[in-house]
Structures are given as C-alpha cells and as structure tokens.
N, C-alpha and C positions, 0 to 999 in steps of 0.2 A: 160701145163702151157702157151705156146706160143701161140696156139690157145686160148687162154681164153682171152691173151693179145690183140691179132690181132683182140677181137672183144668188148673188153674193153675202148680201148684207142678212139678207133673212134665215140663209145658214148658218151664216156666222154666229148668229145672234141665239141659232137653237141649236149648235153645236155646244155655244157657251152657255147656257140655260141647262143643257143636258147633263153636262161635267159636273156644273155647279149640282144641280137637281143629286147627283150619283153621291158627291162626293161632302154632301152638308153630312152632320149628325142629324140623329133623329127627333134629338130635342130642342134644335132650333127650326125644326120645321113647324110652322103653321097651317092651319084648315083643313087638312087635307094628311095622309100617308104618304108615304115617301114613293112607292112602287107606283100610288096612284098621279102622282105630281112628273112623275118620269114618263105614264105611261101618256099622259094629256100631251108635255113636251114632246113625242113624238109623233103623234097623233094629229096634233093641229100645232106645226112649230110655230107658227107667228102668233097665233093667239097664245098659247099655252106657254110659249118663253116668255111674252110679256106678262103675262099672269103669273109664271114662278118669280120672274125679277121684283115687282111689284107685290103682290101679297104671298108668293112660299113659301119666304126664308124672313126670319129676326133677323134685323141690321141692326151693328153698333153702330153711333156718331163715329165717327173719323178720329181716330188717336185715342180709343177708348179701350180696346181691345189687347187682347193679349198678344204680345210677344212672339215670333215665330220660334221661337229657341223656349219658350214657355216661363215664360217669368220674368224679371226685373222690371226696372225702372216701366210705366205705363207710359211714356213721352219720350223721346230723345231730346237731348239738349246739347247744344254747339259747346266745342269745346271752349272758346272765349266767355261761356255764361255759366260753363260749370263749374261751381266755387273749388271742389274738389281737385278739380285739373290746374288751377291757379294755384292751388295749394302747394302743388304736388312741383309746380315750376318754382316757385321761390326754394321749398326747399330743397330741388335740384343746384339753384344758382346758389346759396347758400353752401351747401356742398363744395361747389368748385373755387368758391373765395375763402376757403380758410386755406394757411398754409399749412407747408409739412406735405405737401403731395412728392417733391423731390424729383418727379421726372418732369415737370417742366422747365421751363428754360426759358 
C-alpha cells in the first residue's frame, strides 16, 4: 500500500501542477514562460510541480479574489449578518400583517 502511495501522490501532485501550469493566464505567471513552466512540470514532476506551486503562479490571500460568475460582493456573507436580508424579512412580515388580504381565515 505504501508503495502505491509513494507513486500516487507524486502524480497526483504533477498532474495537478500541469492543469494548473496549462490553465493560469499568462499574466499571473511569474519567472519564467508559460511553455517553459509546463515543459519543467513534465520533465522533472516532483521538482518542477513544487516549483510551479511555490514560485509560478501570483496567489491572492484567500477571499480576495474574484468571483467565479465575475463580479459582486469580494466576500460572502451569511444570511443572519446580511443587513439586507434582514431587511428584506421585516418587510416580508410587515406585508403579511396588514389587513385586507381577505383570503385568510
């Protein structure tokens, strides 16, 4: 099982260095060309994935980034903290306490 690991994990790891490597733009790449960052990744995967993950690519901090749908809000926010959605319940419950609706009973 250890052996299966020992030859598991290092593809894995330059499978996903290669994707990534293919699939950055070209202006978040650093040091180096995009072809020549692919070709190192196949060429030598352990060194050359640790090396794209590490210095290839600009990383944003975590929740800094854009959107996958491309725009809004840069954070999500739970709906109990979003004043909007709170908003949006009163004036729902508001709504349903005036009378004059006539189909209730």
């Amino acid at each position: 099982m250890l052996r299966v690991l020992m030859f598991l994990v290092p593809l894995a790891l330059s499978v996903y260095a290669f994707i990534d490597c293919i699939s950055t733009k070209d202006e978040d790449i650093r040091h180096m060309p995009k072809p020549l960052w692919a070709i190192l990744v196949l060429l030598f995967p352990l060194v050359g994935s640790i090396s794209w993950i590490i210095a290839g690519k600009k990383r944003q901090p975590a929740g800094a980034g854009r959107s996958a749908w491309g725009g809004g809000r840069a954070q999500w926010v739970a709906p109990d903290d979003n004043p909007e959605f709170l908003k949006s319940l009163d004036e729902d419950k508001d709504k349903d306490d005036r009378p004059g609706d006539g189909d209730r009973g």
